[in-house]
The first five atom37 places (N, CA, C, CB, O) and aatype in JSON, in Angstrom:
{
  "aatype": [20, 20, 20, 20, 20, 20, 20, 20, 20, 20, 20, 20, 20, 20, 20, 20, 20, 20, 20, 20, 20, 20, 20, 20, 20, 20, 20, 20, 20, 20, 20, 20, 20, 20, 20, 20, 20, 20, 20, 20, 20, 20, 20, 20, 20, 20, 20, 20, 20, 20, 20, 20, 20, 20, 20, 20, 20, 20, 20, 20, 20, 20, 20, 20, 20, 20, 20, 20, 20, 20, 20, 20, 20, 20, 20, 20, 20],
  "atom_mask": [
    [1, 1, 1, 1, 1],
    [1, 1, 1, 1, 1],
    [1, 1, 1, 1, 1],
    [1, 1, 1, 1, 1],
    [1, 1, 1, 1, 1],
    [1, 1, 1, 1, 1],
    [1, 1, 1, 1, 1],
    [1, 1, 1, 1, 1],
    [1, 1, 1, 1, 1],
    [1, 1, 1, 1, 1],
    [1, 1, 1, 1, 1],
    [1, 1, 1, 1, 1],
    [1, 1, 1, 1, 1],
    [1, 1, 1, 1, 1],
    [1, 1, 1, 1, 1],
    [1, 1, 1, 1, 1],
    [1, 1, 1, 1, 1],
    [1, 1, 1, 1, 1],
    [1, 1, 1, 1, 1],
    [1, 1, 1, 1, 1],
    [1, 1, 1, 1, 1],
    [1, 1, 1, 1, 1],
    [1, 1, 1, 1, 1],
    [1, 1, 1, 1, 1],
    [1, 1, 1, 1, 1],
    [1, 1, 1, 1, 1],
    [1, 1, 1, 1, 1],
    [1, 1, 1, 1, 1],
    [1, 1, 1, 1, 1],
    [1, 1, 1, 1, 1],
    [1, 1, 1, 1, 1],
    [1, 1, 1, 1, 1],
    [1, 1, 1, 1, 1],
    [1, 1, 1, 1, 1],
    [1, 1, 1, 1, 1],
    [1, 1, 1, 1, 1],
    [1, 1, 1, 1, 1],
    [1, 1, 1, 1, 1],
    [1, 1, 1, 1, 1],
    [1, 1, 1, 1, 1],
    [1, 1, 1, 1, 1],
    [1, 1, 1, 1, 1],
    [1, 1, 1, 1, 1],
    [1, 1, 1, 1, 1],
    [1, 1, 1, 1, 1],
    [1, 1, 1, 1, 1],
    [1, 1, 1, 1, 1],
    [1, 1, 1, 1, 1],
    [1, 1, 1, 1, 1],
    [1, 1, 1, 1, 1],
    [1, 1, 1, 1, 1],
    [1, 1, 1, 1, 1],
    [1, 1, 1, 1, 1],
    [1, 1, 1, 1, 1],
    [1, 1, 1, 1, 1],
    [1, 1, 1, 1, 1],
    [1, 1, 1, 1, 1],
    [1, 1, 1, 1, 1],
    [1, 1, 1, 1, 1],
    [1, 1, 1, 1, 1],
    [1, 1, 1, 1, 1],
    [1, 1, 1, 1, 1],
    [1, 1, 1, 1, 1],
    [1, 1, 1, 1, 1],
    [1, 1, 1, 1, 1],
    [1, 1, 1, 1, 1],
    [1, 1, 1, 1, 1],
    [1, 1, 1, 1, 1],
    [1, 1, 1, 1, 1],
    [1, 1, 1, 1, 1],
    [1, 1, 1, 1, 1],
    [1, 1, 1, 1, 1],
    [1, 1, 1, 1, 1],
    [1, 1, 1, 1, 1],
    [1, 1, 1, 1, 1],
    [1, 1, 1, 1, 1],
    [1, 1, 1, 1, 1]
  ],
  "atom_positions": [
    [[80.3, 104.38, 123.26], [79.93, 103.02, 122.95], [79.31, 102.36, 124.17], [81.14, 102.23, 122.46], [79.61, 102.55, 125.35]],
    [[78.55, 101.69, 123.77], [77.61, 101.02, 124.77], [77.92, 99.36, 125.48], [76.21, 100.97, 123.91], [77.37, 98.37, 125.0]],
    [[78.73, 99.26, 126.5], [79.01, 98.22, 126.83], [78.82, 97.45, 127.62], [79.61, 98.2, 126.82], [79.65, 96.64, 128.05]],
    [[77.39, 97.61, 128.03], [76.41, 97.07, 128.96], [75.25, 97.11, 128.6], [76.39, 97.57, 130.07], [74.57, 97.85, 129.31]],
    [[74.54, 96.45, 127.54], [73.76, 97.11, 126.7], [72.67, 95.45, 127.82], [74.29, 97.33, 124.45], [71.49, 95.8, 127.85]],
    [[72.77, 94.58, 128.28], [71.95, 93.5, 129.38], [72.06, 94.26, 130.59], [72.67, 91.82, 129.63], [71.02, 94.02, 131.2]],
    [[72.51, 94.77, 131.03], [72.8, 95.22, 132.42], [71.64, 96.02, 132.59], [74.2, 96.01, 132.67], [71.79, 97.2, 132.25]],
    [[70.21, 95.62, 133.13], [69.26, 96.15, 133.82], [69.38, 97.66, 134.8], [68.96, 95.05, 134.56], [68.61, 98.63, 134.8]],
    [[69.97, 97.55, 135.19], [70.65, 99.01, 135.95], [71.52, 99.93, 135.0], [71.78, 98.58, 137.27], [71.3, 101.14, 134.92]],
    [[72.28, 99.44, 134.46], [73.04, 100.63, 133.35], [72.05, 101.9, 132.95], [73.46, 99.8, 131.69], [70.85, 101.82, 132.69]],
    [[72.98, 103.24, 132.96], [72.43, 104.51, 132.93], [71.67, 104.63, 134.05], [71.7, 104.8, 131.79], [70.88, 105.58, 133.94]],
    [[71.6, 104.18, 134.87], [70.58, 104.7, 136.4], [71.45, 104.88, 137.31], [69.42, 103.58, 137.14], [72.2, 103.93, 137.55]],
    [[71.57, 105.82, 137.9], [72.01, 106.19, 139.01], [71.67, 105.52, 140.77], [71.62, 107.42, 138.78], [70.45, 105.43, 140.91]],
    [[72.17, 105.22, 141.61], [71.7, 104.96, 143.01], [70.75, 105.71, 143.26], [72.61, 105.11, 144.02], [69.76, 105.19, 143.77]],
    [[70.75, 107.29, 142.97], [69.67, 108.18, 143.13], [68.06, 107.81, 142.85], [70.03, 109.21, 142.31], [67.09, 107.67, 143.59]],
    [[68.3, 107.71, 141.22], [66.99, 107.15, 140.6], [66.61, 106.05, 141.36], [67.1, 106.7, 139.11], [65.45, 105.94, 141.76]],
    [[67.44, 105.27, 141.6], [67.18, 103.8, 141.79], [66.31, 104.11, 143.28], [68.83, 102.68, 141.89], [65.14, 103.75, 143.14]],
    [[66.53, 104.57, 144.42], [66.48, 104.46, 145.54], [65.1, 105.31, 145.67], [67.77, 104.83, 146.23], [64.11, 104.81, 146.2]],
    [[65.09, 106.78, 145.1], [64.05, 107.18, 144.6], [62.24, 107.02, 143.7], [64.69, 107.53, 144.29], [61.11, 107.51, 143.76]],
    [[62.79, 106.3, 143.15], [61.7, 105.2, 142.55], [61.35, 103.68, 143.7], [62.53, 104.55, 140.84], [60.49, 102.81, 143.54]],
    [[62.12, 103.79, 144.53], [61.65, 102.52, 145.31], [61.0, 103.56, 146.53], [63.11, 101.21, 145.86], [60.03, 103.06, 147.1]],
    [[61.33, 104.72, 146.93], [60.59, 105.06, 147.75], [59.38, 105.67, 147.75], [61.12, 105.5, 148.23], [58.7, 105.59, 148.77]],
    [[58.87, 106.44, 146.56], [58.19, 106.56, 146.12], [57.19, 105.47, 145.79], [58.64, 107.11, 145.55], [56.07, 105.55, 146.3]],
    [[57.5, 104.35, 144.92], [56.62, 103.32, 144.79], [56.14, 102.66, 146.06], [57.2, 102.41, 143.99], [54.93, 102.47, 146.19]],
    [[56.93, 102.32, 146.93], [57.17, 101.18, 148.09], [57.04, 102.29, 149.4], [58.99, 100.21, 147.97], [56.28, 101.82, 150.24]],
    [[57.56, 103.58, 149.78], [57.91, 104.05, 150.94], [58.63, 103.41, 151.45], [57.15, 104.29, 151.65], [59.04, 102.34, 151.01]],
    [[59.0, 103.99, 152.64], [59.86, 103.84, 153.83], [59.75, 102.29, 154.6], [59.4, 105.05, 154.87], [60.62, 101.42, 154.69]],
    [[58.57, 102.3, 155.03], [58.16, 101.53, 155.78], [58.42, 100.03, 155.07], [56.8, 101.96, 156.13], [59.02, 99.04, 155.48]],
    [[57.8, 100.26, 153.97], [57.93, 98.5, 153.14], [59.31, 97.99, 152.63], [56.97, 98.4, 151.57], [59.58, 96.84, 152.3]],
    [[60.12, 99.04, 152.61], [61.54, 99.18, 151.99], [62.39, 98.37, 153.41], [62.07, 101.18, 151.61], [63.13, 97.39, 153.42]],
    [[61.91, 99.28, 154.58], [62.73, 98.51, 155.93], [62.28, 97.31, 156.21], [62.62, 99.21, 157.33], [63.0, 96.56, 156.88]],
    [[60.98, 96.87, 155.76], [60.89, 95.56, 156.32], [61.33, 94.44, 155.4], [59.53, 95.32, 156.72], [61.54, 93.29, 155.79]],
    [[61.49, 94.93, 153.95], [61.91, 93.84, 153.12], [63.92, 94.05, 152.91], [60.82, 94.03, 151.43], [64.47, 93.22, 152.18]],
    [[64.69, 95.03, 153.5], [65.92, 95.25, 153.61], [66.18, 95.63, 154.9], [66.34, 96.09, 152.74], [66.26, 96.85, 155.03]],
    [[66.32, 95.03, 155.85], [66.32, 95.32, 157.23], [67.84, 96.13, 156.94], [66.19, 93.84, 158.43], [68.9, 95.51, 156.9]],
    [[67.74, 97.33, 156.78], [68.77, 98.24, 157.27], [68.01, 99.84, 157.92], [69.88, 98.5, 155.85], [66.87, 100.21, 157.62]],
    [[68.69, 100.36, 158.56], [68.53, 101.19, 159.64], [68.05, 102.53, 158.78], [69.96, 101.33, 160.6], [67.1, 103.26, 159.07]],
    [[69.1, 102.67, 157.47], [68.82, 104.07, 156.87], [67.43, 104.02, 156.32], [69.88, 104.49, 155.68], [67.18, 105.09, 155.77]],
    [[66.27, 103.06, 156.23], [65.14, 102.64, 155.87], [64.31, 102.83, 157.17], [65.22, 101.27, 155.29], [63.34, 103.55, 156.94]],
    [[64.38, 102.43, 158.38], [63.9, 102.48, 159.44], [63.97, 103.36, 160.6], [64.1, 101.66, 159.66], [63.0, 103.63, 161.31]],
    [[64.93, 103.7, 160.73], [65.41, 105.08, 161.99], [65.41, 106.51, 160.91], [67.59, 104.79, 162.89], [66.34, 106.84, 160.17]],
    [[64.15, 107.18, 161.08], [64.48, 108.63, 160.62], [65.02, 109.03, 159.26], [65.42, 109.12, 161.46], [65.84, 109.9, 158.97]],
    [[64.13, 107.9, 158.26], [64.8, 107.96, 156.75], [64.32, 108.84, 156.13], [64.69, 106.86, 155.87], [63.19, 109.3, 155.98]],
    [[65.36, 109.05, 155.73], [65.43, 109.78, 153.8], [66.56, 109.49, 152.29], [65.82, 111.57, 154.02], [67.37, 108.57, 152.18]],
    [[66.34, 110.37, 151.5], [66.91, 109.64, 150.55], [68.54, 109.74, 150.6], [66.32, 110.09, 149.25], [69.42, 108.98, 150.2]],
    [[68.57, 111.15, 151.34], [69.98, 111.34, 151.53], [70.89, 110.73, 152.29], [70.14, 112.31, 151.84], [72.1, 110.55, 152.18]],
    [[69.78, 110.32, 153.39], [70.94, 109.48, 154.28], [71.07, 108.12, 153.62], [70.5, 109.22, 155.99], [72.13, 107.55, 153.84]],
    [[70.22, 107.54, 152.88], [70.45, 106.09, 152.36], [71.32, 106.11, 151.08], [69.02, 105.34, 152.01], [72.14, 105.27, 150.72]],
    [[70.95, 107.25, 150.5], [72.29, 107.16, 149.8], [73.59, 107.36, 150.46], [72.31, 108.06, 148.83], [74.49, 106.62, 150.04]],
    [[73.87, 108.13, 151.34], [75.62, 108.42, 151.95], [75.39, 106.52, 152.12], [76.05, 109.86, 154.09], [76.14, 105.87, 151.39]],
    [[74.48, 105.75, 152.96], [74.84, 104.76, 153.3], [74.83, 103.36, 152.59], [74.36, 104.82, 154.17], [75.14, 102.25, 153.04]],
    [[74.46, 103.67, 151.61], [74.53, 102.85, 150.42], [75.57, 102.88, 149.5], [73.55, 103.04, 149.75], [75.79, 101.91, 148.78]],
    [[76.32, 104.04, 149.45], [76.69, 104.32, 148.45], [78.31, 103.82, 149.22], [76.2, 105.86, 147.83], [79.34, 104.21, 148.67]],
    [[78.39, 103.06, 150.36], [79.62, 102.97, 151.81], [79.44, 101.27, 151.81], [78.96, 103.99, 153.87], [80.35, 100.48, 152.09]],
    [[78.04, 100.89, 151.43], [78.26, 99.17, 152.29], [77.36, 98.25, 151.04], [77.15, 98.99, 154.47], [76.15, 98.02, 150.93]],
    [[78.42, 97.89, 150.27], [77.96, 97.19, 148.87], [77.25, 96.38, 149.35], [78.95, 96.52, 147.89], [76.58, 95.95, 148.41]],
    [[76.8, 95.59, 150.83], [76.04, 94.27, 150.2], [74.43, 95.0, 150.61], [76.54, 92.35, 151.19], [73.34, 94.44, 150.41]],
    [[74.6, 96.18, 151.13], [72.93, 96.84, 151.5], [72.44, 97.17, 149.49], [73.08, 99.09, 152.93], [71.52, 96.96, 148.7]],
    [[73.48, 97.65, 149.54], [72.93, 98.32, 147.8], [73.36, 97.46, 147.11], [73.53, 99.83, 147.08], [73.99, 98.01, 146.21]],
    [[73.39, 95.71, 146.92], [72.74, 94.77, 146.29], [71.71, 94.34, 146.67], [73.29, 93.94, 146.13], [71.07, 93.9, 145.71]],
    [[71.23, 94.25, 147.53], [70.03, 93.94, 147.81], [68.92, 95.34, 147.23], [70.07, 93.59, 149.48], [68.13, 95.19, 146.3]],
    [[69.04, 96.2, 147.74], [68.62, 97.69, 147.06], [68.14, 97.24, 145.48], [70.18, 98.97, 147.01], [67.01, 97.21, 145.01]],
    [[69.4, 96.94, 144.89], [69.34, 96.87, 143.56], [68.76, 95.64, 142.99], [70.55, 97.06, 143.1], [68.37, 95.5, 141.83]],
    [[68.75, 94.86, 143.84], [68.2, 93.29, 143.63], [66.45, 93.4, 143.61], [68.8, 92.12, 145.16], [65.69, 92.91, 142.77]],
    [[66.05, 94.37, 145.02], [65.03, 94.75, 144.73], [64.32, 95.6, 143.97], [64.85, 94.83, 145.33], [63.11, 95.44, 144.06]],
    [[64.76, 96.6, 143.12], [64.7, 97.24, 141.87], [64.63, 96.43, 140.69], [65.74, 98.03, 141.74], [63.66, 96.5, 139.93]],
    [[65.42, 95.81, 140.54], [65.67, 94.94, 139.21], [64.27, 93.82, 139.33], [67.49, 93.99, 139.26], [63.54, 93.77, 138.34]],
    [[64.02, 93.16, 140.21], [63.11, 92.34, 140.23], [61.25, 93.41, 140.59], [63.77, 91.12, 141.49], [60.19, 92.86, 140.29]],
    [[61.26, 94.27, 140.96], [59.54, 95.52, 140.55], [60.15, 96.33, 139.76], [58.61, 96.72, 142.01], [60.05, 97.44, 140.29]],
    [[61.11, 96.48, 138.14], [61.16, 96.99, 137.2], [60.17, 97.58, 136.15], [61.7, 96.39, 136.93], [60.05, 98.64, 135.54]],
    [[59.61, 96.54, 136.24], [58.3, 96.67, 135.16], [57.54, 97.52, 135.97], [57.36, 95.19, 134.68], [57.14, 98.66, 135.72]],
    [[57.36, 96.78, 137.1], [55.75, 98.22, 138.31], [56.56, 99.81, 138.0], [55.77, 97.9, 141.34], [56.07, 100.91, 137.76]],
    [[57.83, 99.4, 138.11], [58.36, 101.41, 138.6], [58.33, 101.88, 137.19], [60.45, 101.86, 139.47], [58.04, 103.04, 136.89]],
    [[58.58, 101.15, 136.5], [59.11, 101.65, 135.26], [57.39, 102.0, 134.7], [60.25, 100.32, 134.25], [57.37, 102.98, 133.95]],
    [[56.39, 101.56, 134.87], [55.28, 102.13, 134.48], [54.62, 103.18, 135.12], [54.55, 101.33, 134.37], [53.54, 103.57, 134.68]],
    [[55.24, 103.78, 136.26], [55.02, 104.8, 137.14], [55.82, 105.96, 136.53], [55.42, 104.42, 138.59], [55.34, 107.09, 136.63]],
    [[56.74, 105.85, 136.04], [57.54, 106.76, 135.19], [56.97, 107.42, 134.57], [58.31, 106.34, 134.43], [57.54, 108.21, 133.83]]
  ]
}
């Protein structure tokens, strides 16, 4: 049963999520609009996930910025 059926993120993973922003956006535009380190020092997806997936208010913002270029990623799909 489906009990988040508004919840913009429901069924997506941090993976997808973080993945589709780097791809769309890269590295570079990702650190300057979320000033965190796993974006700027020597990134990839793996390390931003271990570090996202550790410090909830980086991966609201993460997700804040996903939810608001939905429509752009979601047509890249």
């Amino acid at each position: 049963m489906d009990h988040q059926p508004y919840n913009p993120l429901h069924g997506l993973t941090l993976k997808i999520i973080v993945t589709q922003l780097v791809q769309h956006f890269g590295f570079p535009y990702l650190g300057k609009e979320i000033k965190i380190r796993c974006f700027t020092d020597d990134p990839s997806i793996n390390s931003s996930l271990k570090f996202l997936r550790k410090t909830p208010w980086a991966r609201e913002k993460v997700e804040a910025l996903y939810i608001k270029h939905k429509t752009q990623l979601a047509d890249e799909a």
